[in-house]
N, C-alpha and C positions, 0 to 999 in steps of 0.2 A: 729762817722764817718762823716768826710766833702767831699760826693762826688758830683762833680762839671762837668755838661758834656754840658755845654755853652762855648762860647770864652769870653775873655773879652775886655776889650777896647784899649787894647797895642795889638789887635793883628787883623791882616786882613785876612779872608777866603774866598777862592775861593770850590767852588764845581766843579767838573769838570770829566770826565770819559775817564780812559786809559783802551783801550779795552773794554771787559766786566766788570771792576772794578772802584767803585765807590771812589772815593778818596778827603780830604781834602786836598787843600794845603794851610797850615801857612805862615805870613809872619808879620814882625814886621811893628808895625803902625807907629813909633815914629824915630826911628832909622836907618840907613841906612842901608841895608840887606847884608852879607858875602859874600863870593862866596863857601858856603859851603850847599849842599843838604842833609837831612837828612831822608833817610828811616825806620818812627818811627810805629811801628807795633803792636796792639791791645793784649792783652792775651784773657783769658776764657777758657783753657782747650780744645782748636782748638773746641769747639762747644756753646761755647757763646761768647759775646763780640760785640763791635760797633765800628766803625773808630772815633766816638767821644770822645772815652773813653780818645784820645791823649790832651782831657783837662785836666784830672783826674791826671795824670802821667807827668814823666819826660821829658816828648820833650817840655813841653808849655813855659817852662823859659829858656829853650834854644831859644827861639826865638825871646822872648821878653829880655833876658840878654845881649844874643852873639849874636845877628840877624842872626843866620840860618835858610835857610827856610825848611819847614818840610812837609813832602807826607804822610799821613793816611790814608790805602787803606782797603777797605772793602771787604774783602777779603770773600769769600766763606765759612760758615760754614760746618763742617763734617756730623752733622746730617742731611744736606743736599746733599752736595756733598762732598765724603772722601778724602782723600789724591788721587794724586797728588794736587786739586784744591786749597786749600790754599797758598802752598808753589809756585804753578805755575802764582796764581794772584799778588801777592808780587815779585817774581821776574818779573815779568812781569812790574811794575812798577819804579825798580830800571833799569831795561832795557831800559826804557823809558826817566829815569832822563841820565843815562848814554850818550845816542845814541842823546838827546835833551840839552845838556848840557850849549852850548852857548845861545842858547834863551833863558833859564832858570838862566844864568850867575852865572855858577856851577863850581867850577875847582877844587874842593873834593866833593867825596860820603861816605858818614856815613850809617850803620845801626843801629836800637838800638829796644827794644822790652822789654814789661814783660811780666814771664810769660809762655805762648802760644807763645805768642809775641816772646821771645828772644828765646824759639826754631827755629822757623821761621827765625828768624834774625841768628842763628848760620846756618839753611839749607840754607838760601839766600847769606851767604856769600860766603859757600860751591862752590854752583852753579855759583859764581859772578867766584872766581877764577878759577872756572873749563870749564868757558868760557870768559876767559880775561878781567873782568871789575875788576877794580880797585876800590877797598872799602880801606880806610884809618885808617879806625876805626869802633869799633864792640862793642853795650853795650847790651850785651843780659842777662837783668837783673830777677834773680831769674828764670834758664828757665827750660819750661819742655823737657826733652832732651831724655830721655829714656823710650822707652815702655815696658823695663823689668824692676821688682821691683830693687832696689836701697837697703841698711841697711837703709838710710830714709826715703823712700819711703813705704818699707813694715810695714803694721800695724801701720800706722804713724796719727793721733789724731789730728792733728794742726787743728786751725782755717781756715779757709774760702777753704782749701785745702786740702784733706786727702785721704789714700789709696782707699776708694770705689768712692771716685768722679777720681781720677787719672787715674782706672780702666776704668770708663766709657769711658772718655776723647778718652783715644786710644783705645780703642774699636769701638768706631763711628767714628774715623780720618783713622785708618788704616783696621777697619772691620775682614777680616778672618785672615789679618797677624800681630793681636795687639800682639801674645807673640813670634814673628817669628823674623830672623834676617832680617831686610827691610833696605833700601837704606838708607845712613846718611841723603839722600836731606829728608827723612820721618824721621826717628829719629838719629839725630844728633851724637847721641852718639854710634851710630854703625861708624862712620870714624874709618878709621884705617891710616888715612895720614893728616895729621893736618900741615904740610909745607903751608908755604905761604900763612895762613890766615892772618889775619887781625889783629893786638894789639887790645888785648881786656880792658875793664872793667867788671866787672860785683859785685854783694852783693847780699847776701841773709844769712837768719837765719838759726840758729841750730835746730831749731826741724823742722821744715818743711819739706814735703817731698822733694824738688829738692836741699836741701843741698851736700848729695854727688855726685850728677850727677853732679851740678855745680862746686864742685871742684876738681873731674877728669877732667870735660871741661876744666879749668885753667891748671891743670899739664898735657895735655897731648897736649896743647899749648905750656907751657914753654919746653917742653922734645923734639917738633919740632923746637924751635928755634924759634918762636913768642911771643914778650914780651904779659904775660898774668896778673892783677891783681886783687885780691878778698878781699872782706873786708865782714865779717862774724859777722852780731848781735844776741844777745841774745833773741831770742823770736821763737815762733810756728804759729807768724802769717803769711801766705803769702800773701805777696804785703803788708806789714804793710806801705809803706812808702806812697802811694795810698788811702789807707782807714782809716788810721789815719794818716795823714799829718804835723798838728798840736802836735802830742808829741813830744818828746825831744829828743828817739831813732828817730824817721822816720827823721827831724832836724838835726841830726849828717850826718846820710847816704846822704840827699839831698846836704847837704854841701862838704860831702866828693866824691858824685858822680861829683858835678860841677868842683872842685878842678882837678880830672881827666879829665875831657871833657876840663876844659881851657889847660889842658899839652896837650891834642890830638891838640888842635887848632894850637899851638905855634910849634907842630913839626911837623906837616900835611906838 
């Protein structure tokens, strides 16, 4: 594994505090910056993780490739505080891109997340639309979506991710209601109105546990009439593309995630 949680030299960091949340914001050193905002959002299971991890992950070559600039918000863990506080820190900072848009010289908003992360990023869209902010595009990649077992999720082996850490997870995020129906803004996969979100992306493997939740999120996006698209690799690792970067699966995905992020650009 090559994991990486420094910047490097194509890219500028600002540290800076929206509200109680502590946030990176990226921005390309070399290149001239877009007018596009990216809300890129941490994973761990909503009870680990850091805002730096957005070197490790998908947002860093978006900013240095396509000059977007990118918000990584550090968001509340659950073993300290449970839900609402995650999901309310993160919107809280897409509220911020939104309402601050020309000084930021923004005229799209993105979400995108692993993960933790891309639950987050499927609640914050939720919440964007259910208070009129305009989100363009949505990559909530491998996400964890459901705090009820899944056929992949239950009794599920895989590497770095598996049913007794999943358990945990929303157990500490949601506390007394982890096997209950709770708010989509809490697990995503409880919506039952999928209208007027966002075109998605999103990948994730076949044995891992968020395989089926991810690809009901997909169909029950395209069944509301939001173009939704999934590409599906052969492995049981979650976030393989994160912690082995360097193979030749993780390589495919990264190519084929970019491939979609430049169609989001081209039709934003």
């Amino acid at each position: 594994m090559n994991i990486k949680l420094t910047p490097d030299k194509d890219i500028r960091v600002e540290k800076t505090r929206i509200g109680r949340v502590l946030v990176l914001i990226l921005r390309p050193k070399d290149i001239k910056p877009i007018k596009v905002g990216l809300l890129w959002i941490h994973g761990g299971g909503y009870i680990l993780g850091m805002k730096e991890m957005v070197y490790m992950g998908r947002a860093l070559n978006l900013v240095k490739r396509y000059g977007v600039t990118v918000l990584s918000p550090g968001y509340r863990l659950a073993w300290l505080r449970p839900y609402p506080a995650a999901v309310e820190d993160c919107y809280a900072v897409l509220r911020y891109m939104e309402d601050n848009k020309d000084e930021l010289g923004f005229d799209r908003l993105m979400v995108g997340g692993e993960s933790a992360g891309g639950g987050l990023c499927a609640a914050v869209c939720m919440m964007a639309r259910d208070q009129g902010i305009n989100v363009s595009f949505q990559m909530p990649l491998y996400p964890m979506l459901s705090n009820f077992d899944t056929d992949s999720s239950r009794s599920n082996h895989g590497r770095v991710w598996n049913t007794r850490r999943n358990h945990l997870g929303w157990k500490l995020y949601l506390r007394a209601d982890a096997k209950k129906k709770v708010s989509p803004y809490a697990a995503p996969s409880r919506q039952t109105d999928y209208t007027n979100l966002p075109p998605c992306y999103t990948f994730v493997g076949d044995g891992e546990p968020f395989y089926d939740e991810t690809l009901k999120y997909v169909d029950d996006l395209r069944k509301a009439g939001v173009k939704a698209e999934v590409d599906v690799y052969h492995t049981n690792r979650h976030a393989f593309d994160m912690l082995w970067p360097e193979d030749e699966l993780s390589r495919r995905a990264i190519k084929i995630f970019e491939m979609y992020f430049e169609e989001a650009l081209m039709k934003s």
